[in-house]
VEXSE-937036 format. One line per 3 residues: their letters; for each residue y, z, x of N, C-alpha, C, O, CB. Coordinates in Angstrom, 3 decimals. Atoms other than C-alpha are relative to their C-alpha. Glycine has a CB too. Layout:
A = Y/Z/X/Y/Z/X/Y/Z/X/Y/Z/X/Y/Z/X  ...
This chain:
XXX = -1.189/0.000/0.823/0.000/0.000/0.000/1.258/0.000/0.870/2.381/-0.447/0.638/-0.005/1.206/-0.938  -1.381/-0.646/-1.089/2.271/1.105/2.741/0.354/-1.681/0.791/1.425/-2.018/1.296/-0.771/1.688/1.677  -0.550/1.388/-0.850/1.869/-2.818/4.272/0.584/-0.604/-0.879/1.479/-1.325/-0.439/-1.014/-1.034/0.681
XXX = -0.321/0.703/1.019/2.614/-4.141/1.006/1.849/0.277/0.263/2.668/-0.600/0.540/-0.872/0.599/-1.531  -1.288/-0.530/0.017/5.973/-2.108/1.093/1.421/-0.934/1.274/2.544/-1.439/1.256/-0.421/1.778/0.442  -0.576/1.014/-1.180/6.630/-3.689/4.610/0.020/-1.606/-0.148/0.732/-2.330/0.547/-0.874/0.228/1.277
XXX = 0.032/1.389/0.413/5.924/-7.043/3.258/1.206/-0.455/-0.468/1.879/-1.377/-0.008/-0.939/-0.244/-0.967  -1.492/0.546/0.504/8.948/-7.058/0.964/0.947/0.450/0.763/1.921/-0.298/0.679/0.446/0.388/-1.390  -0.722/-0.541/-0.627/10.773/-5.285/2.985/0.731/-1.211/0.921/1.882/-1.626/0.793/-0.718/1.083/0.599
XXX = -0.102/1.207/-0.742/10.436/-8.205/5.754/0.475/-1.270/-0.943/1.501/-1.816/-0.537/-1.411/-0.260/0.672  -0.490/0.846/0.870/10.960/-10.737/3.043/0.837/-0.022/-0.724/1.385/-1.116/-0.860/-0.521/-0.251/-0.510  -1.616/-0.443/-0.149/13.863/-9.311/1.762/1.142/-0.327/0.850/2.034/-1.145/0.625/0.052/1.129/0.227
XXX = -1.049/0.751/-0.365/15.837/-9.362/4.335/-0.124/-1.170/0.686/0.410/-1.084/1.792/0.714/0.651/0.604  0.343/1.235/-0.994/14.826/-12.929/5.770/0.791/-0.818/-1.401/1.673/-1.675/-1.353/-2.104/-0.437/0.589  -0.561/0.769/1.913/15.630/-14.014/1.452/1.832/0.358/0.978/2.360/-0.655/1.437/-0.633/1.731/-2.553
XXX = -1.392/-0.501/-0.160/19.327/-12.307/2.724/0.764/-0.506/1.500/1.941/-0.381/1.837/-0.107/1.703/-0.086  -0.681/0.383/-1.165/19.707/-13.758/6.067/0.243/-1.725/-0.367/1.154/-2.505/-0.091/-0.998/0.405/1.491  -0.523/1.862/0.135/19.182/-17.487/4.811/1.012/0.065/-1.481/1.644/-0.947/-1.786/-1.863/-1.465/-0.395
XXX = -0.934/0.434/0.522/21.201/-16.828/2.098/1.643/0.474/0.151/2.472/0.238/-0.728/-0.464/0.079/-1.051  -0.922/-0.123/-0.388/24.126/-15.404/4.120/0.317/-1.356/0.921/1.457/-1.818/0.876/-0.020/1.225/0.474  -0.602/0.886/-0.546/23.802/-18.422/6.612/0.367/-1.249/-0.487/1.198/-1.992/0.036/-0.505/-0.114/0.823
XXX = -0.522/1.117/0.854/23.766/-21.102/3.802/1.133/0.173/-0.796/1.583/-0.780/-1.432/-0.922/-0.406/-0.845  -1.211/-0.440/0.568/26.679/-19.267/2.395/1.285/-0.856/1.083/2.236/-1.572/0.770/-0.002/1.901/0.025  -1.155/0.462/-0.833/28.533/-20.041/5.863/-0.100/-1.267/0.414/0.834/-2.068/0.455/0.206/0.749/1.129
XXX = 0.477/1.614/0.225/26.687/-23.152/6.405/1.309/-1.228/-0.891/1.870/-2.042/-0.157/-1.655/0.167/-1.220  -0.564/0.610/0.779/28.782/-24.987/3.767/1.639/0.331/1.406/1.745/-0.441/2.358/-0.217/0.681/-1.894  -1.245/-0.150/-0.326/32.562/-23.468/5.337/-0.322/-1.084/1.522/0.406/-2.067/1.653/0.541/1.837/0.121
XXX = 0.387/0.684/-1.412/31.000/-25.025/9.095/0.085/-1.524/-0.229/0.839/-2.338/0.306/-1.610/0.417/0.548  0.020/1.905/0.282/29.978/-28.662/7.537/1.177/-0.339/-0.406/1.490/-1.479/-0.062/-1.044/-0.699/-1.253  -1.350/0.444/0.390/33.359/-28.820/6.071/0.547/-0.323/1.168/0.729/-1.513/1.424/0.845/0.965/-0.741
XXX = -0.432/0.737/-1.196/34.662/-28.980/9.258/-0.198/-0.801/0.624/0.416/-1.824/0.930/0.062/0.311/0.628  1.024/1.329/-1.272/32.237/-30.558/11.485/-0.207/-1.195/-0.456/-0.205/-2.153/0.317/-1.708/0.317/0.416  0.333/1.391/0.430/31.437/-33.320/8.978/0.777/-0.836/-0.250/0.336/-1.982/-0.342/-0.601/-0.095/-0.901
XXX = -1.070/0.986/-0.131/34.703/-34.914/8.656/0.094/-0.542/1.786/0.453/-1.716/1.879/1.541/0.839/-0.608  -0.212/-0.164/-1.549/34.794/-34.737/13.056/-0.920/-1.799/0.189/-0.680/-2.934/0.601/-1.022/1.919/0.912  1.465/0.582/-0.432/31.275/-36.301/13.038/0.080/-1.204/-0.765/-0.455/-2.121/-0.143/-1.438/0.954/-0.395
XXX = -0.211/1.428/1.195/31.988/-39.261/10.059/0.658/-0.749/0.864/0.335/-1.843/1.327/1.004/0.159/-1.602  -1.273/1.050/-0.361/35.201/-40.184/11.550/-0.905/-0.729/1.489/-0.772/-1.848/1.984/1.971/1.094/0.495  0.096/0.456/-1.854/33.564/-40.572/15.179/-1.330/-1.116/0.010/-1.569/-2.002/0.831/-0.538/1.782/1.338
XXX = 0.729/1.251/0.225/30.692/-42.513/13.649/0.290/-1.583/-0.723/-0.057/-2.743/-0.500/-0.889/0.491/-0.621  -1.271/1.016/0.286/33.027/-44.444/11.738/0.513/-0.799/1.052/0.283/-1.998/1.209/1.200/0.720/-0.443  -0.830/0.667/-1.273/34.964/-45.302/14.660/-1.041/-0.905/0.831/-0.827/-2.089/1.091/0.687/1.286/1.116
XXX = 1.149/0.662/-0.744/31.687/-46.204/16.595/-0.704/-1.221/-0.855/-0.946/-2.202/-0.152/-1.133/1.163/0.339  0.569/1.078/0.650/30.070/-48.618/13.809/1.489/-1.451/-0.310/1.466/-2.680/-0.377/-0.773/0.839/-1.617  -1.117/0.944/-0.064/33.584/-50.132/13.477/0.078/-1.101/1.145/0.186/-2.314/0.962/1.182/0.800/0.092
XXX = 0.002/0.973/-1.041/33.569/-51.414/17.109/-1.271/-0.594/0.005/-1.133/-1.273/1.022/0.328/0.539/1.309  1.113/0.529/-0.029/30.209/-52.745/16.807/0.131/-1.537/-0.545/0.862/-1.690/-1.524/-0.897/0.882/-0.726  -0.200/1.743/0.126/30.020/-56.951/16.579/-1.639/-0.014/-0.865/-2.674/-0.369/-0.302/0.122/-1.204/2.063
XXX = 0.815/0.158/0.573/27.636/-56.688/13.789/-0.810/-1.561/0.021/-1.943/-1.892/0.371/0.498/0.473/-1.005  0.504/1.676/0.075/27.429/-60.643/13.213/-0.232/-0.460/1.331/-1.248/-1.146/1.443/1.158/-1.105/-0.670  0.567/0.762/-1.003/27.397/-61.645/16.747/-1.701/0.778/0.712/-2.472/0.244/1.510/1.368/-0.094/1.196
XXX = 0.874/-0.677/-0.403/24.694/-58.730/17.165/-1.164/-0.933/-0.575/-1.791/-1.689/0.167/0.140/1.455/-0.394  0.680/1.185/0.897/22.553/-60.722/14.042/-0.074/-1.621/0.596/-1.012/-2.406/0.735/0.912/-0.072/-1.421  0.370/1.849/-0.411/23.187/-64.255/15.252/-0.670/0.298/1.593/-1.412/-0.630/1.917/1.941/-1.395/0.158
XXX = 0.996/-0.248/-1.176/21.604/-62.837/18.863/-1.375/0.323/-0.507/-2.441/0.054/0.048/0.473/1.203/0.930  1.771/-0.513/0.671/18.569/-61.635/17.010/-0.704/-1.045/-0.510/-1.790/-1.428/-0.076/-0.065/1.107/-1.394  0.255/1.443/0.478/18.282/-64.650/14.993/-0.282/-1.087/0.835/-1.286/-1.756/0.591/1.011/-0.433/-0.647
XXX = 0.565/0.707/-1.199/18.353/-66.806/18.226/-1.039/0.375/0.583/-2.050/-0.308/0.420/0.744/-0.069/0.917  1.116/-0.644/-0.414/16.154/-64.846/19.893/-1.492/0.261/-0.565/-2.623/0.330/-0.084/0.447/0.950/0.151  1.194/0.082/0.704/14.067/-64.556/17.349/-1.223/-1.340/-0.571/-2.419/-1.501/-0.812/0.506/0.573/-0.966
XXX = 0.023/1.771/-0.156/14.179/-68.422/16.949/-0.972/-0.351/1.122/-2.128/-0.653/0.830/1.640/-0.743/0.480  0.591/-0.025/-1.201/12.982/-68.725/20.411/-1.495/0.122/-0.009/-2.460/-0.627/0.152/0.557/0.998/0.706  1.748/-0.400/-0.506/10.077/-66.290/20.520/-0.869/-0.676/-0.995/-2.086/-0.654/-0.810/-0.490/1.863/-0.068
XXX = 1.564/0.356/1.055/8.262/-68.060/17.196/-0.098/-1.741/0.610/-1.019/-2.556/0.559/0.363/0.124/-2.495  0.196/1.979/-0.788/8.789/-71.827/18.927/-0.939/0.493/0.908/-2.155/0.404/0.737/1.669/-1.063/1.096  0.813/-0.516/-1.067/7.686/-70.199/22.052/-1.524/0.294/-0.494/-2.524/-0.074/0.123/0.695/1.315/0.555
XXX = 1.673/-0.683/0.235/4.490/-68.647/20.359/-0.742/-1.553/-0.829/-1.906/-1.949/-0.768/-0.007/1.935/-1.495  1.267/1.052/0.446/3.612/-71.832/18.382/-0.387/-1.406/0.958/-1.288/-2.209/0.716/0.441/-0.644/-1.572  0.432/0.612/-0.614/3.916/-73.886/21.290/-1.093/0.407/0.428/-1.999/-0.407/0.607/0.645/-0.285/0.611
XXX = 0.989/-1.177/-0.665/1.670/-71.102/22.619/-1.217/-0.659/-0.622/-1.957/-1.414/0.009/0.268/1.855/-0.502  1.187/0.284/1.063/-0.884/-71.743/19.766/-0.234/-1.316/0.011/-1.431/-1.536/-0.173/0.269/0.398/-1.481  -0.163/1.489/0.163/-0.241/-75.625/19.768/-1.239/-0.172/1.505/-2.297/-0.791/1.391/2.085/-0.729/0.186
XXX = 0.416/0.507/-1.488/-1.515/-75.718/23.875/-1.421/0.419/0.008/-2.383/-0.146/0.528/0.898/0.716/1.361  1.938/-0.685/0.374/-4.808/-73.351/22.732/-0.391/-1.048/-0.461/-1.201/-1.806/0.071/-0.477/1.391/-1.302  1.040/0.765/1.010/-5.646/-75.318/20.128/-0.759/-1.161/0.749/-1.978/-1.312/0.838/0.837/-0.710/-1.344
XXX = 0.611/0.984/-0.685/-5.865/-78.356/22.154/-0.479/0.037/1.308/-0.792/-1.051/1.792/0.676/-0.853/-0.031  0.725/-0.720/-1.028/-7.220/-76.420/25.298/-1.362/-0.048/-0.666/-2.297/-0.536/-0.032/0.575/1.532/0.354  1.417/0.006/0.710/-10.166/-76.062/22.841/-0.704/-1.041/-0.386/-1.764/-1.476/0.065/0.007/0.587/-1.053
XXX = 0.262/1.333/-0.101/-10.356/-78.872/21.541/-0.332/-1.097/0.911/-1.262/-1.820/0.553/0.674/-0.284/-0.346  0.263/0.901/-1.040/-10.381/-81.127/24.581/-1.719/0.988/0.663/-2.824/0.458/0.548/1.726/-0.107/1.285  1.133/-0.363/-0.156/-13.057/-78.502/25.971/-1.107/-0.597/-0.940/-1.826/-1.527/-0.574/0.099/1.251/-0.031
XXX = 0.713/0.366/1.066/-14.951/-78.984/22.963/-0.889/-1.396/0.124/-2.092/-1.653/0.094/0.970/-0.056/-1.062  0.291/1.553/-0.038/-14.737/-82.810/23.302/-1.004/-0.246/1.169/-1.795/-1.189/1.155/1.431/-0.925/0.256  0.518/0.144/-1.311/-16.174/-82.272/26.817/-1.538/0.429/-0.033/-2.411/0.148/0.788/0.862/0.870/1.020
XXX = 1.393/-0.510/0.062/-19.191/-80.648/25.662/-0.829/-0.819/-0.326/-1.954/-1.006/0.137/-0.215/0.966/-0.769  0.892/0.708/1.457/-20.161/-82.899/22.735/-0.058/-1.123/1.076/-1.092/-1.783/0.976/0.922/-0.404/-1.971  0.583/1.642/-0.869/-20.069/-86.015/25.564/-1.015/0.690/1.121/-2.015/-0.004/1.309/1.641/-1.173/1.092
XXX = 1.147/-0.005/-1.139/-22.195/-84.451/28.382/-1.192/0.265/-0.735/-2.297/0.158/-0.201/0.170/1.141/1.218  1.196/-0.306/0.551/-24.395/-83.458/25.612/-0.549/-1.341/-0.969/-1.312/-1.199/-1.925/0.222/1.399/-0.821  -0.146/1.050/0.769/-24.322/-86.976/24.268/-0.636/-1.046/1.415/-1.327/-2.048/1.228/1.762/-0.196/-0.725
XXX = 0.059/0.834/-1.086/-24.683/-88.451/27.862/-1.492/0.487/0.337/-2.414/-0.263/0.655/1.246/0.196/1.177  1.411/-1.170/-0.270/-27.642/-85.588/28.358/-1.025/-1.156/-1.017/-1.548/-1.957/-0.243/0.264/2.288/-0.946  0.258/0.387/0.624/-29.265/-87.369/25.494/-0.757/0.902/-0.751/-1.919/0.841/-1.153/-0.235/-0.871/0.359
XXX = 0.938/-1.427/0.444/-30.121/-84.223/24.187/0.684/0.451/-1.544/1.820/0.913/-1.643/0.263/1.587/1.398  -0.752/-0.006/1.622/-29.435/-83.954/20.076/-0.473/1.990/-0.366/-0.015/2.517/-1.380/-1.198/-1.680/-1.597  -0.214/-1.312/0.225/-30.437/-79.989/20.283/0.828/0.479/0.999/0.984/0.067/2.148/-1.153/0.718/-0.095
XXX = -0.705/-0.584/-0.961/-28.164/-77.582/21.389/-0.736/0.733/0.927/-0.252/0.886/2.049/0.894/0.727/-0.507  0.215/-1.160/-0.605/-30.791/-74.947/22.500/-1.729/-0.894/0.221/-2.549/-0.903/-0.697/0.348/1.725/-1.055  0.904/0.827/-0.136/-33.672/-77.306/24.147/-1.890/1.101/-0.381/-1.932/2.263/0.023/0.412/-0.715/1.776
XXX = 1.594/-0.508/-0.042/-37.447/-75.834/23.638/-0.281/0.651/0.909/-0.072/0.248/2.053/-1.006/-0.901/0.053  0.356/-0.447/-1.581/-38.680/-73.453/25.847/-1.788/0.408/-0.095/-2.246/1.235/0.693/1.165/1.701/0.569  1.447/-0.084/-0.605/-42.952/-73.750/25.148/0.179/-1.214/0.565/1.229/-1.856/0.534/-1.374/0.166/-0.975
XXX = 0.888/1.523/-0.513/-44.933/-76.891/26.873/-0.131/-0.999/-1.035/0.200/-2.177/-0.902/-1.650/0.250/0.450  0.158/0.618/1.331/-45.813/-77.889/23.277/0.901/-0.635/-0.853/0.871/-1.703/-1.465/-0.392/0.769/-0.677  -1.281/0.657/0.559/-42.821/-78.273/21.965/0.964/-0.720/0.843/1.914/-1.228/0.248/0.765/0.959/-0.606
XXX = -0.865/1.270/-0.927/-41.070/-80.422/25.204/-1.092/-0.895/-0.452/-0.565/-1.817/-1.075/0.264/0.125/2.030  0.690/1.256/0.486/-44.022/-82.698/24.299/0.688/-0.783/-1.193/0.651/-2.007/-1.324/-1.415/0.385/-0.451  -0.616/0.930/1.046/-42.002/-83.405/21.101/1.169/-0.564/0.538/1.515/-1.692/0.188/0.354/0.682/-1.317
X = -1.620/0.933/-0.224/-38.907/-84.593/22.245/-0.328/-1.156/0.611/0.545/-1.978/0.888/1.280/0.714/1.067
């Protein structure tokens, strides 16, 4: 019973400390938050929003050309491989990919 007592006790005044500092809380932001607006204010003001955007936009331009040339040079990296297979395996005269490996069955081919 006696911890119980200490329970509110502790919770009491912790209820009385946050609601003395949200009391002063408020008088503090009044001040500070006009300080802190204006100075972000001031800072987003000088900022070159549009020339910031049309750099992104270029840039961004760039890297998707860049990447589908990227993808463009695979594709036909593969492709030409590809092509290279299907003729030595054409020149091979060999119509399976994965030739026989008993005695019995090289007799068929």
């Amino acid at each position: 019973m006696f911890d119980f007592f200490l329970n509110i006790i502790i919770f009491g005044t912790l209820g009385v400390l946050v609601l003395l500092s949200g009391r002063s809380l408020n008088r503090i932001q009044s001040v500070a938050e006009t300080d802190i607006k204006d100075i972000f204010d001031r800072f987003f003001d000088r900022l070159p929003i549009s020339k910031l955007d049309a750099m992104f936009n270029a840039g961004l331009e760039k890297g998707l050309r860049l990447l589908k040339v990227t993808a463009l040079k695979t594709e036909n990296f593969v492709h030409h491989h590809l092509n290279r297979l299907v003729a030595a395996r054409k020149k091979e005269n060999r119509d399976q990919v994965f030739p026989p490996s008993s005695p019995q069955d090289q007799s068929k081919v």
